[in-house]
MMTF fields as JSON, N, C-alpha, C and O atoms, coordinates in Angstrom:
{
  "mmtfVersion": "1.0.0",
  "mmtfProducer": "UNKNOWN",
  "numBonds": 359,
  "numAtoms": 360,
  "numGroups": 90,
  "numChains": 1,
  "numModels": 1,
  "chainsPerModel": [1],
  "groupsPerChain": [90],
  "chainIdList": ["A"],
  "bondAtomList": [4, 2, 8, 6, 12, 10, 16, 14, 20, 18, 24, 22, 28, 26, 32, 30, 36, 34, 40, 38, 44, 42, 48, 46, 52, 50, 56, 54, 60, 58, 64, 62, 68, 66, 72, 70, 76, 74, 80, 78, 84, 82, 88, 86, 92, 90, 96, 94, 100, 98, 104, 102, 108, 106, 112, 110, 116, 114, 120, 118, 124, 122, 128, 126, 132, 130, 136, 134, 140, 138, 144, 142, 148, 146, 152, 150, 156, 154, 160, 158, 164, 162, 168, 166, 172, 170, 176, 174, 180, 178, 184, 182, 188, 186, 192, 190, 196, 194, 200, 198, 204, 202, 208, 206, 212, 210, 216, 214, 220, 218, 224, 222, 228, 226, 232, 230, 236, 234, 240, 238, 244, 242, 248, 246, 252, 250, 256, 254, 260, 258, 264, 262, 268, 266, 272, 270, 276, 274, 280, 278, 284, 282, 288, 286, 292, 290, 296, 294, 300, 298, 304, 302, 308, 306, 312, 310, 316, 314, 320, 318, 324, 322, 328, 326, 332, 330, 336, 334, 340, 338, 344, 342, 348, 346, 352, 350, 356, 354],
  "bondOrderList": [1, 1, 1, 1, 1, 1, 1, 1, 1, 1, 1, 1, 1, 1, 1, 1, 1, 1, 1, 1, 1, 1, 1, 1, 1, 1, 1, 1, 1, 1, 1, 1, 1, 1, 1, 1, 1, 1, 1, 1, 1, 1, 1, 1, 1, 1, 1, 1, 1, 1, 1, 1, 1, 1, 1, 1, 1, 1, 1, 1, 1, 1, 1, 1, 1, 1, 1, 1, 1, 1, 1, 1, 1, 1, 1, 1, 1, 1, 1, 1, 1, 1, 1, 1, 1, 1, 1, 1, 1],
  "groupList": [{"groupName": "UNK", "atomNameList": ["N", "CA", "C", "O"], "elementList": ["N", "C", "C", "O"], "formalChargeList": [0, 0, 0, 0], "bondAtomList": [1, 0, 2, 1, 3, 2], "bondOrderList": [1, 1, 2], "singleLetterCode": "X", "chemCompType": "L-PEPTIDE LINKING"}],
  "groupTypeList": [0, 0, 0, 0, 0, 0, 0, 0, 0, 0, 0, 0, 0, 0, 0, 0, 0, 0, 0, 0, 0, 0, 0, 0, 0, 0, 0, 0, 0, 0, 0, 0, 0, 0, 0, 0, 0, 0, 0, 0, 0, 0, 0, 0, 0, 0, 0, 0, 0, 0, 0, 0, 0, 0, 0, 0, 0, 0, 0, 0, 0, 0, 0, 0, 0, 0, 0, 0, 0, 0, 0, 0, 0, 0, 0, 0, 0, 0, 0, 0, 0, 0, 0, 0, 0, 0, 0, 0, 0, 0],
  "groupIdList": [1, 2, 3, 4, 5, 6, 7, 8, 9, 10, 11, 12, 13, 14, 15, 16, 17, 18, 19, 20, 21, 22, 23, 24, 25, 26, 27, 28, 29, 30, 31, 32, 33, 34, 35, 36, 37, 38, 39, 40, 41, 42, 43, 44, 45, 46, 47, 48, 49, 50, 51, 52, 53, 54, 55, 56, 57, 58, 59, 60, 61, 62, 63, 64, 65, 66, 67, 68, 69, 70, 71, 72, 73, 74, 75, 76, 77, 78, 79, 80, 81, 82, 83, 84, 85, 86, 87, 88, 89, 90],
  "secStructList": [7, 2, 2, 2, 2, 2, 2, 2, 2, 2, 2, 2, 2, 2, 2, 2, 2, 2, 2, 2, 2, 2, 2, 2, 2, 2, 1, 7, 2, 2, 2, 2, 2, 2, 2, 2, 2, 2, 2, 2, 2, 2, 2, 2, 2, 2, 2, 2, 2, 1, 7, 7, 6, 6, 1, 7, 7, 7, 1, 1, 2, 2, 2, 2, 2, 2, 2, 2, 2, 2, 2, 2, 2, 2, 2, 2, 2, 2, 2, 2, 2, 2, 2, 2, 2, 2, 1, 7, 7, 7],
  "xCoordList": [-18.576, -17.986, -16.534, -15.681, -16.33, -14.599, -13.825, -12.957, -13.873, -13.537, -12.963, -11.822, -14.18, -13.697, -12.737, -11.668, -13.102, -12.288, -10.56, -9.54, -10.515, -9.433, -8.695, -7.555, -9.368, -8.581, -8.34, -7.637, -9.334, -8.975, -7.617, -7.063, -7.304, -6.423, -5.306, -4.335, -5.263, -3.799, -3.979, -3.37, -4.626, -4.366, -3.911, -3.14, -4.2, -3.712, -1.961, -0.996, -1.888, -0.017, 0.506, 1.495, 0.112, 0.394, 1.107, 2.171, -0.019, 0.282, 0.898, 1.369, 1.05, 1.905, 3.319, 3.929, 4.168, 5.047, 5.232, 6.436, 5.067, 5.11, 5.448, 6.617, 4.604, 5.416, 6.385, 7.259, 6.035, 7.519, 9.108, 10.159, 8.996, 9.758, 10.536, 11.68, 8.899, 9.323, 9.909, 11.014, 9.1, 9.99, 11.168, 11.805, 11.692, 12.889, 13.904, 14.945, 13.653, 14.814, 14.679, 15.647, 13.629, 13.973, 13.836, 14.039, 13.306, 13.625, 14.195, 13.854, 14.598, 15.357, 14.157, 13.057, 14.527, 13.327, 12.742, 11.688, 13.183, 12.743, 11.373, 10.565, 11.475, 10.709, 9.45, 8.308, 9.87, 8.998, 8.148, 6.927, 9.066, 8.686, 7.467, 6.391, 7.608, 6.754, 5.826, 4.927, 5.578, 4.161, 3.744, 2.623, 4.159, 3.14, 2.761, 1.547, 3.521, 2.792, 1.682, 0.654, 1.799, 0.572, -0.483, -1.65, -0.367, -1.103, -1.978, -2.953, -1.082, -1.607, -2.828, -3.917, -1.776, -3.012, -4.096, -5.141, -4.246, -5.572, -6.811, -7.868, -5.984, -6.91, -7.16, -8.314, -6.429, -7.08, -8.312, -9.466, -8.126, -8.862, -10.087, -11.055, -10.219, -11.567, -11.955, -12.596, -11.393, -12.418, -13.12, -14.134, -12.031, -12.799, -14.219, -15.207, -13.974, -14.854, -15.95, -17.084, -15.793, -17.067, -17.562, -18.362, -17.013, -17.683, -19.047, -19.363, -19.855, -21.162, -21.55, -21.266, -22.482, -22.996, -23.517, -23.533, -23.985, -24.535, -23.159, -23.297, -22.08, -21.179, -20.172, -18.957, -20.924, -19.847, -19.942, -20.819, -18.594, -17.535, -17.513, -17.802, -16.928, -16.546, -15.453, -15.056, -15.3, -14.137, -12.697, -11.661, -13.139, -11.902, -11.139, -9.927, -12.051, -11.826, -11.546, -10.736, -12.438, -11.541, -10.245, -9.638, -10.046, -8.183, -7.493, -6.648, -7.628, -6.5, -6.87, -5.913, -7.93, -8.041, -7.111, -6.249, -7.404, -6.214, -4.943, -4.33, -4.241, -3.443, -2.646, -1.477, -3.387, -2.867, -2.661, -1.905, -3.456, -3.57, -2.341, -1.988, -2.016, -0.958, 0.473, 1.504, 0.243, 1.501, 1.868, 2.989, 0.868, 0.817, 1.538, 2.217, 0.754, 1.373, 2.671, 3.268, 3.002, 4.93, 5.664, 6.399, 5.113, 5.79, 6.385, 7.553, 4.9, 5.1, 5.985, 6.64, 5.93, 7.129, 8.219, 8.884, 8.75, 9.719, 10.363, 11.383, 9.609, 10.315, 10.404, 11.159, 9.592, 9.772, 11.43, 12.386, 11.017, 12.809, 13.711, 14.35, 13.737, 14.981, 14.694, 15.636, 13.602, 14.218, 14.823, 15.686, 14.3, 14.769, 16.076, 16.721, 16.603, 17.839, 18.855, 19.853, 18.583, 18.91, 18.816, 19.832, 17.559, 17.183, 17.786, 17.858, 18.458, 18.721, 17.421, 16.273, 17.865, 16.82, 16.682, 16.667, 16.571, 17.21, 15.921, 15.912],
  "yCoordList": [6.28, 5.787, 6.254, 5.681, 7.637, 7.675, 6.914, 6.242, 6.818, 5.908, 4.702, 4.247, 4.305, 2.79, 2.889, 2.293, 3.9, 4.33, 4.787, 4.344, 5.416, 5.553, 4.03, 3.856, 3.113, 2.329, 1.104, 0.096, 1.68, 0.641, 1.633, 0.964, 2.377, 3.064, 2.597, 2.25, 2.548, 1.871, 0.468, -0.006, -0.396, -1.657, -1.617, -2.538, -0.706, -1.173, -0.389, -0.752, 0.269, 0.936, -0.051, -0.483, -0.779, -1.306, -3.134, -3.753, -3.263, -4.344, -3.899, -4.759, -2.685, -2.414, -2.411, -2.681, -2.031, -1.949, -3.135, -3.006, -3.901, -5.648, -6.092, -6.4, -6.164, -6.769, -5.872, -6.211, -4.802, -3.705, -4.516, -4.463, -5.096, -5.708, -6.563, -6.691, -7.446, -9.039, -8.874, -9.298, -8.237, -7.555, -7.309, -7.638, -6.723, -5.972, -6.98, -6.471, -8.243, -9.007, -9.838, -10.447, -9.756, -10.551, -9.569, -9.941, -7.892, -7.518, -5.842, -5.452, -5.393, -3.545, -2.492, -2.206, -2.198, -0.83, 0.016, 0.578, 0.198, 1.169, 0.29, 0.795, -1.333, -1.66, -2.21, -2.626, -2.098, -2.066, -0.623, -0.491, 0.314, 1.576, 1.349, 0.941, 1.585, 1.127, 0.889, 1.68, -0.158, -1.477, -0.775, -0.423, -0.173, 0.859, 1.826, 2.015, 2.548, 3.535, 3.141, 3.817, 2.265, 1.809, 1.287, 1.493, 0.93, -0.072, 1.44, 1.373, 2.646, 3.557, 4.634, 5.17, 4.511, 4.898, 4.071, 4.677, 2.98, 2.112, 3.085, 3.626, 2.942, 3.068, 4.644, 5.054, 5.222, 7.179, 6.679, 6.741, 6.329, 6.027, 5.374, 6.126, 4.198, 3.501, 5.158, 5.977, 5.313, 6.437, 7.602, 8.229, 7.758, 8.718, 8.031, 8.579, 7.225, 6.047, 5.904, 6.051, 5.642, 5.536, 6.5, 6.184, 8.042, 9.174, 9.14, 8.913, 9.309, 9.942, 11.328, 12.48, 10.629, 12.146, 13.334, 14.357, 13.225, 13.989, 14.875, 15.915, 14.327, 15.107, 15.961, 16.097, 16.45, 17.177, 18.272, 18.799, 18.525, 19.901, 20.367, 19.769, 22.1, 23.246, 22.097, 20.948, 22.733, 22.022, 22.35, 21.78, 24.016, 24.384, 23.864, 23.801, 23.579, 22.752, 21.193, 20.479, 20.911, 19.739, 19.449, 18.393, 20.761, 20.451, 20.332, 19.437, 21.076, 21.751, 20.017, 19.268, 19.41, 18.239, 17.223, 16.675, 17.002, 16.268, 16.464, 15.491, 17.838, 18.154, 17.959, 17.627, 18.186, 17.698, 16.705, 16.656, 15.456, 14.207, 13.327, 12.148, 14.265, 13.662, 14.178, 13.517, 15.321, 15.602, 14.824, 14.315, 14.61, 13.957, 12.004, 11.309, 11.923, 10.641, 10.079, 9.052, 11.489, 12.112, 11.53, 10.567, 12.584, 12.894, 11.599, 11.308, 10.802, 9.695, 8.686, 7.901, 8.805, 7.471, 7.787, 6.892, 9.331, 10.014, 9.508, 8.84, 9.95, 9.723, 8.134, 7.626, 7.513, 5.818, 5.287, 4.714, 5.931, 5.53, 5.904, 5.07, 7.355, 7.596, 6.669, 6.03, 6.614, 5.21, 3.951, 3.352, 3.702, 2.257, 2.316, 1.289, 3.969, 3.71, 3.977, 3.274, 4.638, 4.874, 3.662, 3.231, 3.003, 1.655, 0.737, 0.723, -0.394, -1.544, -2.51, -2.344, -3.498, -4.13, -5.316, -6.103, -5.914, -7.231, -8.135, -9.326],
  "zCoordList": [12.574, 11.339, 11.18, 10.502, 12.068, 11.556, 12.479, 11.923, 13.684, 14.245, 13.695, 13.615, 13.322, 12.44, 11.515, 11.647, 10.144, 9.17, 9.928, 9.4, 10.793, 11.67, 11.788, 11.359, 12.33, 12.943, 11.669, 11.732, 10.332, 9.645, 8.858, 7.985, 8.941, 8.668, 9.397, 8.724, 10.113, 11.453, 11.527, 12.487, 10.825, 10.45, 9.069, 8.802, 7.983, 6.566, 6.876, 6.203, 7.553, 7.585, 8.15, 7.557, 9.429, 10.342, 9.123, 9.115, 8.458, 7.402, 6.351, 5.607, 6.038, 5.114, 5.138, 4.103, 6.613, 7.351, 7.802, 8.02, 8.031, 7.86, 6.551, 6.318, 5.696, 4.517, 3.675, 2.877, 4.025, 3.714, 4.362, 3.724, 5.465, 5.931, 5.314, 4.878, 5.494, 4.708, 3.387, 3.048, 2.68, 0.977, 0.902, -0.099, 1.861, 1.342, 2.256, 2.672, 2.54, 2.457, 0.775, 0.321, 0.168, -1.122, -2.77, -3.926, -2.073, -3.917, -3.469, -2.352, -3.883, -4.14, -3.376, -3.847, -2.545, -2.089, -3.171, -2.875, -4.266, -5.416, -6.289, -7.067, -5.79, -6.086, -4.724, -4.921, -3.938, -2.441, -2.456, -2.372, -2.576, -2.811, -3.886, -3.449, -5.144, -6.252, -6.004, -6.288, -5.432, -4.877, -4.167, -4.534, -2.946, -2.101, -2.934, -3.006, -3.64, -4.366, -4.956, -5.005, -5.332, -6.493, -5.49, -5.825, -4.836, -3.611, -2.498, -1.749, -2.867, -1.906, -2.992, -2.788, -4.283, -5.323, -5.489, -5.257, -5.785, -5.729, -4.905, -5.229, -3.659, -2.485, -2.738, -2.86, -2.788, -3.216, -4.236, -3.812, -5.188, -6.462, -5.762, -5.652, -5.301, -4.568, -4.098, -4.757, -2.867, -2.002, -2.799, -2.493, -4.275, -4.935, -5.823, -6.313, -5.785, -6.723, -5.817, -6.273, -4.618, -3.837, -2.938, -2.057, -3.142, -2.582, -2.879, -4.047, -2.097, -2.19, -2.701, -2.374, -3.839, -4.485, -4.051, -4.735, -2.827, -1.757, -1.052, -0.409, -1.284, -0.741, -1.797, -1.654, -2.793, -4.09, -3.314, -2.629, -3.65, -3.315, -4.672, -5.708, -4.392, -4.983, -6.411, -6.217, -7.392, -8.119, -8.029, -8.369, -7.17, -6.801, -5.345, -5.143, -4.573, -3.443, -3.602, -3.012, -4.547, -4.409, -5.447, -5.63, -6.052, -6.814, -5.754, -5.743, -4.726, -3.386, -2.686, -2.88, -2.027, -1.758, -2.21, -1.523, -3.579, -4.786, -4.407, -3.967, -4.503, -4.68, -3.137, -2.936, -2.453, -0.853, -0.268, 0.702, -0.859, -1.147, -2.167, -2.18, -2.79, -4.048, -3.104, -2.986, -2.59, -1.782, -0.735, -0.717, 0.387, 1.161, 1.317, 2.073, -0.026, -0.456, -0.737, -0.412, -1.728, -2.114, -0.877, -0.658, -0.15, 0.932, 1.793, 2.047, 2.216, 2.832, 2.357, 3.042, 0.855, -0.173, 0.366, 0.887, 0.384, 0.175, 1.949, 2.121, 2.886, 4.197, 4.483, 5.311, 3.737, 3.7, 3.255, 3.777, 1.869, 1.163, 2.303, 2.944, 2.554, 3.673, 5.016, 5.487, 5.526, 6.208, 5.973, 6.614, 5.088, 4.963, 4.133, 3.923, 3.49, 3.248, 5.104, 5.268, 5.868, 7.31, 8.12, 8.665, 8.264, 9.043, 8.571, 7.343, 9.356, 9.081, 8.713, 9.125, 7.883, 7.232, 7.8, 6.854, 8.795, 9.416, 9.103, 9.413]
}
């Protein structure tokens, strides 16, 4: 099963980075930016939505989870913008 989850993982970036493309010949990266954010929160939100009850964690373990997860995400917007302010947009 992670396998799969893996590779459906490297198809949703893989399509995200595609129309990241296509977007940003017709609206502002701050708003390309935006849409993934929201588009990358959805998806945190589902997986928390459809965890299995069988798998509850500590509450203190899963703040640090959250919290690594919310960084992680930061992070990724954050090195996105600097590319695409660095990368040509062709």
């Amino acid at each position: 099963m992670a396998f799969i989850l893996a590779l459906a993982a490297i198809f949703l970036w893989s399509t995200n980075a595609v129309v990241a493309n296509h977007a940003l010949k017709e609206m502002p990266v701050e708003q390309v930016q935006f849409l993934q954010f929201l588009g990358a929160c959805f998806v945190i939100l589902l997986i928390v939505w459809r965890r299995r009850p069988e798998t509850k964690i500590q509450t203190s373990e899963w703040h640090v989870r959250w919290a690594l997860g919310v960084i992680g995400l930061t992070g990724t917007m954050i090195f996105q913008y600097i590319a695409f302010d660095i990368g040509p947009i062709t």
